[in-house]
NULUMGU-932124 format. One line per 3 residues: number of its first residue (from 0); for each residue y, x, z of C-alpha. Coordinates in nm, 3 decimals, padded with zeros to 5 digits. Layout:
<pts>
NUM) Y X Z | ...
</pts>
This chain:
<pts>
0) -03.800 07.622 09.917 | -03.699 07.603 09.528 | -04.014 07.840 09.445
3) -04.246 07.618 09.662 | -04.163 07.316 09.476 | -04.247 07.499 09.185
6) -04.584 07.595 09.287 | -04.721 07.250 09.366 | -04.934 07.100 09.071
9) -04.895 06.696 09.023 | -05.181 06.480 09.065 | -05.298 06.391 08.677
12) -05.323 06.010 08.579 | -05.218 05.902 08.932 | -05.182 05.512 08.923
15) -04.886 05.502 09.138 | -04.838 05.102 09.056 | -05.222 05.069 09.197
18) -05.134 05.304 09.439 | -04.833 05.095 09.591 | -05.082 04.801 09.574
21) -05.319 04.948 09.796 | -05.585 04.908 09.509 | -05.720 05.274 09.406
24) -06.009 05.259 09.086 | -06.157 05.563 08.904 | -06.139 05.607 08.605
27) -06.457 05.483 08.481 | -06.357 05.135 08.644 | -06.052 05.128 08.445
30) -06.223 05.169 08.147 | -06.448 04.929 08.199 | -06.175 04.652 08.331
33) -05.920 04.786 07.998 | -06.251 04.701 07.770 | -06.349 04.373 07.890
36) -05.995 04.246 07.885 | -05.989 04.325 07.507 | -06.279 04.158 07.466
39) -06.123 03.788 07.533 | -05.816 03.901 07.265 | -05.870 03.830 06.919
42) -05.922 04.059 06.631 | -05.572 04.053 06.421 | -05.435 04.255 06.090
45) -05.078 04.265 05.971 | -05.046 04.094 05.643 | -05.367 03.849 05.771
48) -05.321 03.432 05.774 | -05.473 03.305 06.057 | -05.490 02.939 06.219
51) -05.301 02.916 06.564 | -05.189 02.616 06.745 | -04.825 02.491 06.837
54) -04.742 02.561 07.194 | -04.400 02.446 07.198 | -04.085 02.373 06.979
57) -03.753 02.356 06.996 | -03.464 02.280 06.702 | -03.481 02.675 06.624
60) -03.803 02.806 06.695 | -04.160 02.674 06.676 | -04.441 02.868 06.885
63) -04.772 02.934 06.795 | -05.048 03.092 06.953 | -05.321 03.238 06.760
66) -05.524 03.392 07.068 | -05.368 03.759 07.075 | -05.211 03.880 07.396
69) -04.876 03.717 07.289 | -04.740 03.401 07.121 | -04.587 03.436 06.780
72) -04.242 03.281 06.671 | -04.196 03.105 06.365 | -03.835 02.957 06.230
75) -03.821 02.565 06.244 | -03.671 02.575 05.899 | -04.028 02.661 05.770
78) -04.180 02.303 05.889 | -03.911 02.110 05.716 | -04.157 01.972 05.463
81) -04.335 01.844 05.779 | -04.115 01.638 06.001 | -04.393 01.522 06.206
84) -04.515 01.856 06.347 | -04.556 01.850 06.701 | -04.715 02.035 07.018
87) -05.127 02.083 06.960 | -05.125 02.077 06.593 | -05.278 02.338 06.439
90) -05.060 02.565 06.113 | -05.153 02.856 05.914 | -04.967 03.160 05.955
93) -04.890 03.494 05.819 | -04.898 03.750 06.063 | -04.651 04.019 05.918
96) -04.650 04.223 06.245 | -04.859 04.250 06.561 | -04.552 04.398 06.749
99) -04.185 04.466 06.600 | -03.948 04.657 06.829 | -03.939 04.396 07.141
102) -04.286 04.399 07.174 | -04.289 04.043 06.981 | -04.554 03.918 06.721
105) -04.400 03.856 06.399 | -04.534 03.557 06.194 | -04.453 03.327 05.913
108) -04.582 03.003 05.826 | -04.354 02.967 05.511 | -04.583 03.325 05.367
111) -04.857 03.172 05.495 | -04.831 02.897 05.236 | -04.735 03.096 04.968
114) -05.063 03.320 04.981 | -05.254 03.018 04.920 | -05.027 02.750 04.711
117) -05.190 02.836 04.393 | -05.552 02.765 04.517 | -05.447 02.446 04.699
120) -05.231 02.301 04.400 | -05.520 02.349 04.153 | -05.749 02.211 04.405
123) -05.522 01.893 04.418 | -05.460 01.861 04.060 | -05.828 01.847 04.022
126) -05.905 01.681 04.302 | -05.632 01.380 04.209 | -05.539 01.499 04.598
129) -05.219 01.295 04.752 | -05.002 01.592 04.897 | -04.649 01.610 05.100
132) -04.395 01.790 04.941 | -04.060 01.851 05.069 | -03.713 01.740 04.861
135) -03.515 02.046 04.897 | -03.211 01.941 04.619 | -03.146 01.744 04.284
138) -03.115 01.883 03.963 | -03.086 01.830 03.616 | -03.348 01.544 03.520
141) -03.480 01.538 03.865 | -03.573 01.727 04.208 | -03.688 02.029 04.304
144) -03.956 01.955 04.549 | -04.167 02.202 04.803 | -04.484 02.191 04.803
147) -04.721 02.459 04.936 | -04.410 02.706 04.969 | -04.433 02.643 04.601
150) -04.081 02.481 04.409 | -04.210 02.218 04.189 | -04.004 01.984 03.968
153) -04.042 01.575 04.011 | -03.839 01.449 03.664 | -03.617 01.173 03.762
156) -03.851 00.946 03.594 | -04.142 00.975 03.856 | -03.998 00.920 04.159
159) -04.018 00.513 04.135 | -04.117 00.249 03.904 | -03.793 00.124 03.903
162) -03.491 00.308 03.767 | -03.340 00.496 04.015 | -02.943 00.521 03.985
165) -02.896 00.759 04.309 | -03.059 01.052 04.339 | -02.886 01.224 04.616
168) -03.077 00.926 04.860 | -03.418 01.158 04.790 | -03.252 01.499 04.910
171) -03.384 01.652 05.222 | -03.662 01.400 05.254 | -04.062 01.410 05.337
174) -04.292 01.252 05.037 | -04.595 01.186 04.903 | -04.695 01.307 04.569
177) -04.982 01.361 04.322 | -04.976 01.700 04.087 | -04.946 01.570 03.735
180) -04.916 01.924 03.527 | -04.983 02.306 03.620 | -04.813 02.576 03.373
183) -05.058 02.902 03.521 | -04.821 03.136 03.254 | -04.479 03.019 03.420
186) -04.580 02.902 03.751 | -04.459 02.587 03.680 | -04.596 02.283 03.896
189) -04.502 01.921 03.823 | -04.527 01.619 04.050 | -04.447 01.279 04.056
192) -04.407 00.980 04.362 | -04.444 00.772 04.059 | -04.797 00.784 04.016
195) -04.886 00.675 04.363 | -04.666 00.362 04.357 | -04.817 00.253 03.999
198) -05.202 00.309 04.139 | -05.099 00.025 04.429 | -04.900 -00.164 04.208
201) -05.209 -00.208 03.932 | -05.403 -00.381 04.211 | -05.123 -00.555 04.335
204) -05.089 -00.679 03.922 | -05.469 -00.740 03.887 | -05.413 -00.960 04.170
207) -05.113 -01.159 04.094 | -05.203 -01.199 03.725 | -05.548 -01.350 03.843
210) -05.358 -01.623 04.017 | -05.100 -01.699 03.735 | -05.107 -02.022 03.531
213) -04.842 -02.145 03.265 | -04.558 -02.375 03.358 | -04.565 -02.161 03.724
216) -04.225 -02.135 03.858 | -04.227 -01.826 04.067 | -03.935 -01.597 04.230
219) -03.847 -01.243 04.114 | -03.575 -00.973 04.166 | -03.351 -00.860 03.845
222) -03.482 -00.554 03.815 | -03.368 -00.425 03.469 | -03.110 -00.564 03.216
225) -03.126 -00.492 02.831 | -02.920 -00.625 02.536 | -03.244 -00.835 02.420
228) -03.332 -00.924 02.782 | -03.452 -00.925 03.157 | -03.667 -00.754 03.335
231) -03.842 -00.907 03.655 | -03.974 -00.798 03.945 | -04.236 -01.096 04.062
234) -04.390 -00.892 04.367 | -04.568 -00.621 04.239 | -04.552 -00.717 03.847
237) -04.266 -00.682 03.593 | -04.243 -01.006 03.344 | -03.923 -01.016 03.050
240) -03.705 -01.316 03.007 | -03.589 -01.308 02.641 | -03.228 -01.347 02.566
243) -03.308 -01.685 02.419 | -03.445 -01.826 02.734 | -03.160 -01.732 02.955
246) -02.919 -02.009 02.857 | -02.926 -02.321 02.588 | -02.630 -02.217 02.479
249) -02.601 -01.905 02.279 | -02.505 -01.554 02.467 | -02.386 -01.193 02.356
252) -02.551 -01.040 02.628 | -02.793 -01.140 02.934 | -02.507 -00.986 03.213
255) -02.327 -01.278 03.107 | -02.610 -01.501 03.339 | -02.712 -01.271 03.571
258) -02.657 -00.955 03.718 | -02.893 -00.645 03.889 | -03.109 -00.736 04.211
261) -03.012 -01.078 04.149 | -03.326 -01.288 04.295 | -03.364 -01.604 04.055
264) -03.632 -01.871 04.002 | -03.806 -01.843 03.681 | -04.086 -02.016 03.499
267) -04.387 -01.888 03.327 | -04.397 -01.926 02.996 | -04.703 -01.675 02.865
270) -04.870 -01.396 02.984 | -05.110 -01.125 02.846 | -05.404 -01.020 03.044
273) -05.485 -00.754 02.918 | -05.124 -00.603 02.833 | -05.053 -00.736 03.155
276) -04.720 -00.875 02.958 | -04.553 -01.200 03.127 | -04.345 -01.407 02.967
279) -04.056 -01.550 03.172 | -03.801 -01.871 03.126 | -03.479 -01.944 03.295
282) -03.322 -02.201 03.058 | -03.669 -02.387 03.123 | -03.563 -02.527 03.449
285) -03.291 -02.730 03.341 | -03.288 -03.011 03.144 | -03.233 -02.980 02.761
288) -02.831 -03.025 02.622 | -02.941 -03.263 02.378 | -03.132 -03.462 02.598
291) -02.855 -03.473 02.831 | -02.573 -03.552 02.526 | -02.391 -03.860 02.494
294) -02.541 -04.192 02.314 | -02.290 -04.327 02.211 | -02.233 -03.974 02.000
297) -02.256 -04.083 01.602 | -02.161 -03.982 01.222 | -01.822 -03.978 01.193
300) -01.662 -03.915 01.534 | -01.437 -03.646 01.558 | -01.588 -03.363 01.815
303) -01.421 -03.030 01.936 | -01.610 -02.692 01.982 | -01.602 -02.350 01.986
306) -01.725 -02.101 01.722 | -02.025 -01.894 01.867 | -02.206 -01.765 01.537
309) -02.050 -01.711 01.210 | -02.224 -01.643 00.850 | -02.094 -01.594 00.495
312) -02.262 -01.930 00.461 | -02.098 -02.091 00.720 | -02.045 -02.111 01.118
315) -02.231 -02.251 01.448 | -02.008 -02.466 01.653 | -02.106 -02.551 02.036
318) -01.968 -02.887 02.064 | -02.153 -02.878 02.437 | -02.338 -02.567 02.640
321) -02.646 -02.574 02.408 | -02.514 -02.822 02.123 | -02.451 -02.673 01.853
324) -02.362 -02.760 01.483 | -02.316 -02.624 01.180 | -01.999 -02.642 00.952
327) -02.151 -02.547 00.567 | -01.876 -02.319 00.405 | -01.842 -02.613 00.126
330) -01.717 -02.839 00.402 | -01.445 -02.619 00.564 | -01.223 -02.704 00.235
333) -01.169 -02.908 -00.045 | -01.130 -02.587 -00.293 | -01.433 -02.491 -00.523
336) -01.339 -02.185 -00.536 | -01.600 -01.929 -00.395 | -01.529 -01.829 -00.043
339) -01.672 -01.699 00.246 | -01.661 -01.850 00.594 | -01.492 -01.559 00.769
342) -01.173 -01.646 00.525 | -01.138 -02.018 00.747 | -01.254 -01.929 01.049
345) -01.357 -01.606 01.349 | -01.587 -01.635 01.644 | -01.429 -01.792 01.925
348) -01.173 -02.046 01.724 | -01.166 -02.396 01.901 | -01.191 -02.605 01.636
351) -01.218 -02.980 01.587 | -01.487 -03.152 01.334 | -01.613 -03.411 01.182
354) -01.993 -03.520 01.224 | -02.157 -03.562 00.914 | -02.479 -03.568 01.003
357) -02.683 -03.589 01.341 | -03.019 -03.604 01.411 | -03.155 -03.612 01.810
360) -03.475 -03.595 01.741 | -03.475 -03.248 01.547 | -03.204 -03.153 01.714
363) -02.997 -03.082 01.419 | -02.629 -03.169 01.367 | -02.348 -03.111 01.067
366) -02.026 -03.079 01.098 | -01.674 -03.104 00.859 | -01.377 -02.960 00.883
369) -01.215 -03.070 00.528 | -01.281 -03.443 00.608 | -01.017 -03.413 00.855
372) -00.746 -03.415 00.536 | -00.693 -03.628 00.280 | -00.916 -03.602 -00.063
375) -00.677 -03.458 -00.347 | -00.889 -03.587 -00.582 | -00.835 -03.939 -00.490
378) -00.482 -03.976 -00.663 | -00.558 -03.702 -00.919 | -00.393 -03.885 -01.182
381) -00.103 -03.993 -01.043 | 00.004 -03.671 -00.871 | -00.121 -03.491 -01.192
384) -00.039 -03.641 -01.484 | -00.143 -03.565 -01.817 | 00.125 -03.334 -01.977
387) 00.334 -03.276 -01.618 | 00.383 -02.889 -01.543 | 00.334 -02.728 -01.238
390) 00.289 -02.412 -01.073 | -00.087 -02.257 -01.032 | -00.226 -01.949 -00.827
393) -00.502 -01.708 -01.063 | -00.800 -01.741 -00.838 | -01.070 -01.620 -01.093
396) -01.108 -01.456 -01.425 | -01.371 -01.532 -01.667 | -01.379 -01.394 -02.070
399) -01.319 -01.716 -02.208 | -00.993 -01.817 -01.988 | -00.851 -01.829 -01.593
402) -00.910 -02.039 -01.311 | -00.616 -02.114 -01.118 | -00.561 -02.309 -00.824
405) -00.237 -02.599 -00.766 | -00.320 -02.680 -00.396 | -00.611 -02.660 -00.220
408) -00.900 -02.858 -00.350 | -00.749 -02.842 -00.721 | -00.824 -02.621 -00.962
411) -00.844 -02.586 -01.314 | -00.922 -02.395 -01.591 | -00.713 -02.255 -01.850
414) -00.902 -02.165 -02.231 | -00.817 -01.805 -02.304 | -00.685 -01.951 -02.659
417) -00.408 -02.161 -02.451 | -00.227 -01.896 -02.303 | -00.043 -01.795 -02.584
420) 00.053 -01.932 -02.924 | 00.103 -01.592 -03.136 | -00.074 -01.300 -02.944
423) -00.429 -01.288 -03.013 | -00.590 -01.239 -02.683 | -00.888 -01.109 -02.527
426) -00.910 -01.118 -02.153 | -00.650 -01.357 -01.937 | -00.587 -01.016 -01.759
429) -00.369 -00.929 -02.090 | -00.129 -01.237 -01.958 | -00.162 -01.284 -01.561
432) -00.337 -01.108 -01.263 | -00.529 -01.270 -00.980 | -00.319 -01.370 -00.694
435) -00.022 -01.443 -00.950 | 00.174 -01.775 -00.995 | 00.201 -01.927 -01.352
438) 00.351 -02.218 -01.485 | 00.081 -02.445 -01.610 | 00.065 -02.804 -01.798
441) -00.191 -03.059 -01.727 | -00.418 -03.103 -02.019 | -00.686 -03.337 -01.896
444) -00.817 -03.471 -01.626 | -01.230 -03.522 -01.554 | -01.172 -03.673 -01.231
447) -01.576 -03.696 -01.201 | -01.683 -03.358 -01.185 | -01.346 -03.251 -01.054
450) -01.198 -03.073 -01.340 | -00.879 -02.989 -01.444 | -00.788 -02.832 -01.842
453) -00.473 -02.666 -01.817 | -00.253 -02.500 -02.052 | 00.030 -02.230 -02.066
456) 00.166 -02.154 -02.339 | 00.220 -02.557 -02.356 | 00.542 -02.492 -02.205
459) 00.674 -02.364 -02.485 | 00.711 -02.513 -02.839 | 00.486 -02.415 -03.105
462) 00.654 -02.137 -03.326 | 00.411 -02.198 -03.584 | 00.657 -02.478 -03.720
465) 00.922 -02.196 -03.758 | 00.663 -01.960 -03.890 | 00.599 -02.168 -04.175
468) 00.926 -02.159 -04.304 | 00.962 -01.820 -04.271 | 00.621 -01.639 -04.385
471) 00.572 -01.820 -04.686 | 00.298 -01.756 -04.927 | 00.493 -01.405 -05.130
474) 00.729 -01.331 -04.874 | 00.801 -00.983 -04.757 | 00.799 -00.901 -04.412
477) 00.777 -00.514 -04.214 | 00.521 -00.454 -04.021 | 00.353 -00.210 -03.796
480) -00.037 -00.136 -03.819 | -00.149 -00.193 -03.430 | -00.514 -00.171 -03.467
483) -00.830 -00.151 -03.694 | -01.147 -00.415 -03.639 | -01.458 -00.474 -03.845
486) -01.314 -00.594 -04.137 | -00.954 -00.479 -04.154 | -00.589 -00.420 -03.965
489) -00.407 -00.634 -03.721 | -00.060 -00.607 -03.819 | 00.211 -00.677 -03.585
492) 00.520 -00.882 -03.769 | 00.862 -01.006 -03.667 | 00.903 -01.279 -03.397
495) 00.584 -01.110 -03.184 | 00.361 -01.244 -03.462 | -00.014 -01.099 -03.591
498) -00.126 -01.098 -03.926 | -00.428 -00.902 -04.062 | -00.496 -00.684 -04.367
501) -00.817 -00.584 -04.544 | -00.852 -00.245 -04.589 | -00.784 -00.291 -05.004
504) -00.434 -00.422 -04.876 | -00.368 -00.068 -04.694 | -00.334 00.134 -04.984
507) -00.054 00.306 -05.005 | 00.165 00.378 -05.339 | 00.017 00.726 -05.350
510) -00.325 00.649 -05.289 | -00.335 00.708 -04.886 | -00.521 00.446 -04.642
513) -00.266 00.332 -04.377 | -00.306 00.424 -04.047 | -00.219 00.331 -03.679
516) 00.167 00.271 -03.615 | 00.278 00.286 -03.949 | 00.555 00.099 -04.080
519) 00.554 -00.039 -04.367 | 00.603 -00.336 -04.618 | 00.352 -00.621 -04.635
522) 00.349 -00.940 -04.844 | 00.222 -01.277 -04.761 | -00.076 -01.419 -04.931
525) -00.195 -01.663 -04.709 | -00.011 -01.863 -04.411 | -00.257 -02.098 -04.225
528) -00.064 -02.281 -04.007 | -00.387 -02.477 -03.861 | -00.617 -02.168 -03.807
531) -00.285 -01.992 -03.713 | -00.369 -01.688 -03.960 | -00.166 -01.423 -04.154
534) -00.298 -01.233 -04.393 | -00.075 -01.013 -04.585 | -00.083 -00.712 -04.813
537) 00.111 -00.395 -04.851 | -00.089 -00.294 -05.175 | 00.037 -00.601 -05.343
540) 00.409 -00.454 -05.332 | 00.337 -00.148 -05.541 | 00.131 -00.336 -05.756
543) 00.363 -00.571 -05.823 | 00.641 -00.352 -05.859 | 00.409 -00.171 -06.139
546) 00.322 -00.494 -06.318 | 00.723 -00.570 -06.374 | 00.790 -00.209 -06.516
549) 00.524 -00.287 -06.757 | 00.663 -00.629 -06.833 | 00.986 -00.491 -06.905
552) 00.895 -00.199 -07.096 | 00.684 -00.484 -07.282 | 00.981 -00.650 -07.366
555) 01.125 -00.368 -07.538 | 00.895 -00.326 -07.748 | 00.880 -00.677 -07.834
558) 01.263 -00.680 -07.910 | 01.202 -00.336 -08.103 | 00.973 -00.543 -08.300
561) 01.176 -00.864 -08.368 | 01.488 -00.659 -08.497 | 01.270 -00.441 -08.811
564) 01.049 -00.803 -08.910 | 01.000 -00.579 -09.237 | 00.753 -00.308 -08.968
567) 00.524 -00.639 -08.852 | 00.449 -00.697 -09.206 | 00.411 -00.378 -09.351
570) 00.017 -00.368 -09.282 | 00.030 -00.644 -09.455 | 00.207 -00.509 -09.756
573) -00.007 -00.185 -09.789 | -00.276 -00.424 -09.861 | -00.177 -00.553 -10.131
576) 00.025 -00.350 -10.503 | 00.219 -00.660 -10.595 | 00.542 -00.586 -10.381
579) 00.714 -00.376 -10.658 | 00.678 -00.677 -10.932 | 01.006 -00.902 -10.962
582) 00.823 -01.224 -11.041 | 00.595 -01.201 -10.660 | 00.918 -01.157 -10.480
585) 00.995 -01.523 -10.333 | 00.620 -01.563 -10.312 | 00.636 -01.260 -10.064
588) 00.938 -01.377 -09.848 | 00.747 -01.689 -09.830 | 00.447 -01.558 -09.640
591) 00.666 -01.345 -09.409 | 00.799 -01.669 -09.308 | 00.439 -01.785 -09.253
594) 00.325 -01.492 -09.105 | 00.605 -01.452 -08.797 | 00.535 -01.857 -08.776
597) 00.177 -01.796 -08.711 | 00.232 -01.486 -08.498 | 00.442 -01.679 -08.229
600) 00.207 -01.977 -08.222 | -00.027 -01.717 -08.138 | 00.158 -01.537 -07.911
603) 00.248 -01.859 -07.670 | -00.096 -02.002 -07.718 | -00.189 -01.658 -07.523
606) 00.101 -01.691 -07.268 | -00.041 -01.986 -07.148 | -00.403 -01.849 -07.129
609) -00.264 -01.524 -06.926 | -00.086 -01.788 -06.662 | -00.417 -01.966 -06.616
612) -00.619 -01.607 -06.575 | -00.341 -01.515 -06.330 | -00.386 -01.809 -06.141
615) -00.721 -01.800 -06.110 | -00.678 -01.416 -05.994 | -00.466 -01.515 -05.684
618) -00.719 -01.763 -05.609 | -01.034 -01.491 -05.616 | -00.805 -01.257 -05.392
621) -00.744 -01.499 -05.124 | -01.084 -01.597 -05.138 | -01.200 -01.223 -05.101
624) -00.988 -01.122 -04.798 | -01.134 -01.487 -04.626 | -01.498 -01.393 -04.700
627) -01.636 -01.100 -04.905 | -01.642 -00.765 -04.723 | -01.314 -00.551 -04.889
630) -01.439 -00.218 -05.061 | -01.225 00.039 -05.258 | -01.386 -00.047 -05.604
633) -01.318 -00.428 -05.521 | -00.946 -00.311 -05.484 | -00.948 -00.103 -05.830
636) -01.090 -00.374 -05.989 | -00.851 -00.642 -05.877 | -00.545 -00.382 -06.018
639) -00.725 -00.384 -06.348 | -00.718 -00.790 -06.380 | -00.383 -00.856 -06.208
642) -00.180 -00.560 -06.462 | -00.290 -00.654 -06.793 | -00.214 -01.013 -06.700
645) 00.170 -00.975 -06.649 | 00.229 -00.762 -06.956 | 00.119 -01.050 -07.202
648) 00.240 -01.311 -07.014 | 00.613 -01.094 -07.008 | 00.567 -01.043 -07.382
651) 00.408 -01.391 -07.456 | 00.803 -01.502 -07.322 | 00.971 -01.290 -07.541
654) 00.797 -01.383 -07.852 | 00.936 -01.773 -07.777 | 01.253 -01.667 -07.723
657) 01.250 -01.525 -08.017 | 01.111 -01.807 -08.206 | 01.389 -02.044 -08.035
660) 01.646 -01.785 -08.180
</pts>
């Protein structure tokens, strides 16, 4: 039975499906059905876009039919850039396979996109086309966007007119957008939302400015703040209120009046057609402070305020929102000494005034702080006396003397040659320091112009009187060489007093010039109690000291000449042969007597000639050291006339003492 199974051959192609149908065709019939059934398909190639149509959707899958013998299935995900897709509407799509394992036909509309994005962006750039794009997340500066499958950036600065402060609002979100720049190298597409907005806004603005006038008091939205204004939106056009037109009073910063998305009345002040720039007001629609102040307001009430504004000059006080007045720095104190107003006052001191001045119509208004306390210069004198001592503050230096200050509002001066009676002086910063106390006597008083002459070393007697008893004209006196100037030495002598020294009275016994620090012996040759000057000499001490070892070795010889008479007249005897003869002796004693007779006349005749020619020498000296310029031949000189002169003088004495004897 096996084998006869075996043996039987099947039927070939038997259609056992039309066979259990009851419906037999040849096979020339099923060709012909098979053909004209792929007739009403359509043509399709993988990797082909093609058009189809939705069929249906659901929160997963969208399907499309594109005419084959089955429906393709595309991922919802793909249509999130277009929220309002919906049954009938026709989509692109990329068929990536006619049949995967199931049978199914593959097909994305996301590919489908891509394939063309660069073609349709370029087309909208240049077509200024309005296309959808598709927020997909923020980033840095902005939002990534998709558009044509394509991820373009929209900078944070397109999406509105308006400065947006959340981003995260855009995410996930369907919107309109114009292509603004194409980078072909990088593939880089920018967009912006931005663009769209400003196109309906510049008709909206075309339209509103054509119906604005001046003095229009309109209604806007705070839209922006700044620190030198406000930004307002009035419907379609932005207009700026300045921070002065915010408030009549004065304002660090506009928050201070109002705050973002604020709506507020405002009034037009100016605008700019074609800028398109408005001018806004908000102070405008109240009444101004001043017209609103007080009548009965005048010079010389008292007024309190605040500081607002300060200035080296002086400082803005709002006695009323929008009042203000000004306090001058000269009227914040009754010193004249240079200050500033930041050393009397800060922003934001209450402070109570005087009005000095006040003028409604200009709107102008001066203030005083100083009037508020008594003038010190009214009872000058009798708090001040001439000749009463008080204690001063320096304030002030100046090369010819010190201002000081006794209270505030009196000051005074004291001359750089009253601040001490022996030390020559040449800046008060030798004595005092600014910001140091120091005893001071009133000098006099110039109540007019407010002026005070002070003295210090008033306080203490004048040790002049002393010094005249002690540096007398020839005294001796060491000394110390503290400095050279033009003409000489300042010499510093006992009791912290100066004198001065030409440089011909700095020679030294061997020759030497003195120098700085040296100590050494100087003689006075003039004291000037009036002029308070010194002037001394230490050449005059060797000189001297030469001139009497010539006197005295003068008188020796004198004395060596008094005690052999016989050796003064022996020049006279060799001129003559008669002393041997007896008979011309008396004759000969007698005109010896004559002779020594006529010798001292002589002799104290030229004594009082030498006194006369020293005299006179002292004189020229003193005269020299005031006046003439000191040079070394000058010095040799005077040594030649003052020597000579003290050797006859010394011998002229001895020859009348002789005589006497």
């Amino acid at each position: 039975m096996t084998d006869n199974l075996q043996t039987v051959a099947p039927i070939e192609e038997f259609d056992w499906d039309a066979y259990a149908k009851g419906e037999v065709y040849t096979k020339e019939n099923k060709e012909k059905l098979t053909e004209s059934y792929d007739n009403t398909l359509s043509k399709i190639n993988d990797k082909e876009v093609v058009n189809g149509i939705v069929t249906s959707m659901n929160k997963r899958e969208v399907v499309v039919n594109i005419g084959f013998k089955s429906d393709g299935v595309v991922s919802t995900n793909e249509f999130k850039y277009n929220p309002e897709l919906k049954i009938g509407d026709e989509v692109e799509v990329y068929i990536e396979s006619q049949e995967d394992k199931n049978g199914q036909l593959i097909l994305s509309h996301k590919k489908a996109r891509a394939s063309r994005s660069w073609d349709r962006v370029n087309a909208a750039l240049e077509n200024n086309e309005v296309i959808k794009g598709y927020i997909k997340c923020r980033t840095k500066g902005g939002m990534i966007v998709d558009v044509f499958g394509i991820e373009a950036f929209l900078p944070g600065s397109q999406i509105d007119v308006k400065p947006i402060r959340d981003y995260d609002i855009f995410v996930d979100k369907t919107m309109e957008f114009k292509v603004v720049k194409i980078n072909p190298e990088f593939k880089n597409v920018v967009v912006s939302h931005k663009a769209l907005i400003e196109e309906e806004l510049e008709q909206q603005k075309k339209e509103i400015i054509s119906r604005l006038e001046k003095g229009q008091v309109l209604e806007g939205v705070v839209k922006n703040i700044t620190s030198y204004g406000v930004f307002v939106d009035l419907g379609g056009v932005d207009g700026l209120i300045h921070i002065t037109d915010l408030s009549w009073g004065r304002i660090q910063h506009p928050d201070e009046v109002v705050k973002l998305d604020d709506k507020i009345n405002v009034v037009i002040l100016d605008f700019d057609d074609d800028k398109k720039r408005i001018a806004l007001g908000l102070k405008q629609l109240t009444p101004h402070p001043w017209d609103a102040m007080d009548d009965t307001l005048k010079v010389g009430d008292i007024v309190k305020g605040k500081v607002v504004v300060i200035a080296d000059y002086g400082a803005f006080v709002e006695v009323a929102p929008g009042v203000e007045g000004l306090i001058h720095v000269s009227e914040m104190s009754w010193t004249q000494h240079l200050h500033s107003a930041q050393d009397f006052m800060k922003v934001g001191d209450d402070v109570e005034a005087v009005i000095l001045t006040l003028d409604k119509e200009d709107r102008k208004m001066s203030l005083g702080v100083k009037q508020l306390k008594p003038d010190p210069w009214e009872n000058i004198e009798e708090k001040y006396p001439v000749g009463s001592m008080h204690t001063a503050t320096v304030r002030n230096f100046t090369n010819f003397g010190a201002f000081v200050e006794i209270e505030e509002g009196v000051e005074g001066l004291i001359h750089i040659s009253d601040l001490s009676w022996t030390k020559k002086i040449k800046h008060p910063s030798e004595v005092t320091e600014i910001g140091a106390p120091i005893e001071v006597q009133v000098l006099e008083i110039d109540k007019e112009n407010r002026r005070l002459s002070l003295g210090h070393k008033q306080l203490e007697e004048n040790p002049w009187d002393v010094f005249e008893t002690i540096f007398t004209a020839g005294s001796v006196h060491e000394g110390t060489v503290l400095e050279f100037v033009d003409k000489g030495a300042v010499i510093s002598l006992p009791y912290g007093v100066e004198g001065f020294a030409t440089p011909k009275h700095l020679v030294k016994e061997d020759g030497s010039q003195a120098q700085v620090d040296d100590k050494l012996e100087f003689k006075v040759i003039e004291f000037n109690k009036d002029a308070k000057r010194i002037i001394v000499s230490h050449s005059r001490i060797h000189e001297d000291a030469q001139g009497g070892d010539e006197s005295r070795r003068g008188g020796k010889r004198q004395g060596k000449k008094e005690s052999q008479p016989s050796a003064m007249v022996t020049p006279v005897m060799e001129k003559t042969t008669l002393g041997d003869i007896e008979e011309l002796a008396a004759l000969k004693e007698k005109l010896d007597n004559q002779k020594v007779a006529a010798f001292k006349k002589e002799a104290k005749a030229k004594a009082k000639k030498e006194e006369a020619a020293t005299a006179e020498t002292e004189e020229a000296v003193i005269a020299e050291v005031k006046e003439e310029p000191v040079t070394e031949a000058n010095a040799t000189e005077e040594a030649k006339v003052e020597t000579p002169a003290e050797e006859p003088a010394a011998e002229a004495k001895a020859e009348e003492a002789k005589s006497e004897e």
